[in-house]
BAPA-147015 format. One line per field, with one value per residue (C-alpha): y, z, x. Coordinates in steps of 0.05 Angstrom, whole numbers, padded with zeros to 5 digits. Layout:
N
y	c(Y; ...)
z	c(Z; ...)
x	c(X; ...)
end
This chain:
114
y	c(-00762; -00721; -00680; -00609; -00577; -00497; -00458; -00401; -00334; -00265; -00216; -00140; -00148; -00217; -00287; -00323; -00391; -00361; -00296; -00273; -00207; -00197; -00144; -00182; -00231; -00216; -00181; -00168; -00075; -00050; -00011; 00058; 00081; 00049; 00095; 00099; 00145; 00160; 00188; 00216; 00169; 00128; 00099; 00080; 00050; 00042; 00056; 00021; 00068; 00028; 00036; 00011; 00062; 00033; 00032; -00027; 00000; -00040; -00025; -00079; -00140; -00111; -00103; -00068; -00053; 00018; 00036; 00121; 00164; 00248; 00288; 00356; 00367; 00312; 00236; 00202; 00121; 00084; 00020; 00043; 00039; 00059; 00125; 00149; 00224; 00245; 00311; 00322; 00286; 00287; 00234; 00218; 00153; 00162; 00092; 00113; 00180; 00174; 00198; 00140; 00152; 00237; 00277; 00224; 00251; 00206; 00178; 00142; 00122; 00084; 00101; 00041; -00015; -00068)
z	c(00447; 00386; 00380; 00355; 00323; 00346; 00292; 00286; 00298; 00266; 00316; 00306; 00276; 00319; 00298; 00363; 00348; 00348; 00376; 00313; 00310; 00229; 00216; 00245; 00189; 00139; 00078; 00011; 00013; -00044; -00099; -00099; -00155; -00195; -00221; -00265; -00259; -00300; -00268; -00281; -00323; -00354; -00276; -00264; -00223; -00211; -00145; -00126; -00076; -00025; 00018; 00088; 00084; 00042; -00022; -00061; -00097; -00155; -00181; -00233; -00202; -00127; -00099; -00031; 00020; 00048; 00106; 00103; 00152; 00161; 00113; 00121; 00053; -00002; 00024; 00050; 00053; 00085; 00109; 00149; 00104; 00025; 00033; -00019; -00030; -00073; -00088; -00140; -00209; -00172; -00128; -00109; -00077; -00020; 00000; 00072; 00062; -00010; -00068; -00117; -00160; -00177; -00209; -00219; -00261; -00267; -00338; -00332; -00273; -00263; -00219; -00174; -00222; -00159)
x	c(-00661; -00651; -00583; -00578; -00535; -00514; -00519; -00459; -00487; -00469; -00474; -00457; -00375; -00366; -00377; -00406; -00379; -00309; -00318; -00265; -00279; -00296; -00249; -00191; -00190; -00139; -00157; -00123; -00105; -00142; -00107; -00130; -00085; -00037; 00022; 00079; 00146; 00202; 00262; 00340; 00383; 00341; 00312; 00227; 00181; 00114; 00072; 00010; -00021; -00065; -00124; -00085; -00039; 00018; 00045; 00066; 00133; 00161; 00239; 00243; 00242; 00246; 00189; 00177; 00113; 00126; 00088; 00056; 00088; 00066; 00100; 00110; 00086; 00058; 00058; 00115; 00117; 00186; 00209; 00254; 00314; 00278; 00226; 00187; 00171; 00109; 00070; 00033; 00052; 00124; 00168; 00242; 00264; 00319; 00363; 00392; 00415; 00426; 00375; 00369; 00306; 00314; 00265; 00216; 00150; 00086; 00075; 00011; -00039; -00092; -00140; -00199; -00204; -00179)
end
């Protein structure tokens, strides 16, 4: 008697073998643009905007995933205790209640390269 192996099928977005949906495995956000801002006293950081709704916010060696929130005007991204304001070539950084990052302006960007 000869014993055959079941191949794994790809059906539509769900592997048969598994039935693991394809989108449910875990995938690496993409960086949609990458961007630079100077601020009051001296104070930067850089944002890398993503393509799952988050941004990827570096203050020297502190690095935080904010999550996108509506905003009644530009984007807003938070964790819950650090939000990030932008519009335009403009962004603040509030801690709490408290404004840490003022008057930030974007000095460079770069723009689909990941």
């Amino acid at each position: 008697m000869k014993r055959w192996l079941a191949p794994v099928l790809i059906l539509g977005n769900v592997v048969a073998a598994g039935m693991v949906p394809l989108g449910a495995i875990a995938q690496t956000p993409k960086t949609i643009n990458k961007v630079t801002y100077r601020c009051n006293e001296g104070k930067g950081f850089t944002a890398e905007y993503r393509d799952n709704d988050t941004v990827k916010a570096t203050f020297g060696s502190k690095v935080l995933e904010l999550q996108q929130e509506p905003a009644a005007s530009g984007i807003r991204y938070t964790n819950g205790g650090v939000t990030l304001h932008a519009k335009g070539t403009s962004a603040f950084v509030e801690v709490g209640d408290t404004t840490l990052f003022e008057n930030c302006v974007e000095t460079g960007r770069v723009s689909g390269l990941w």
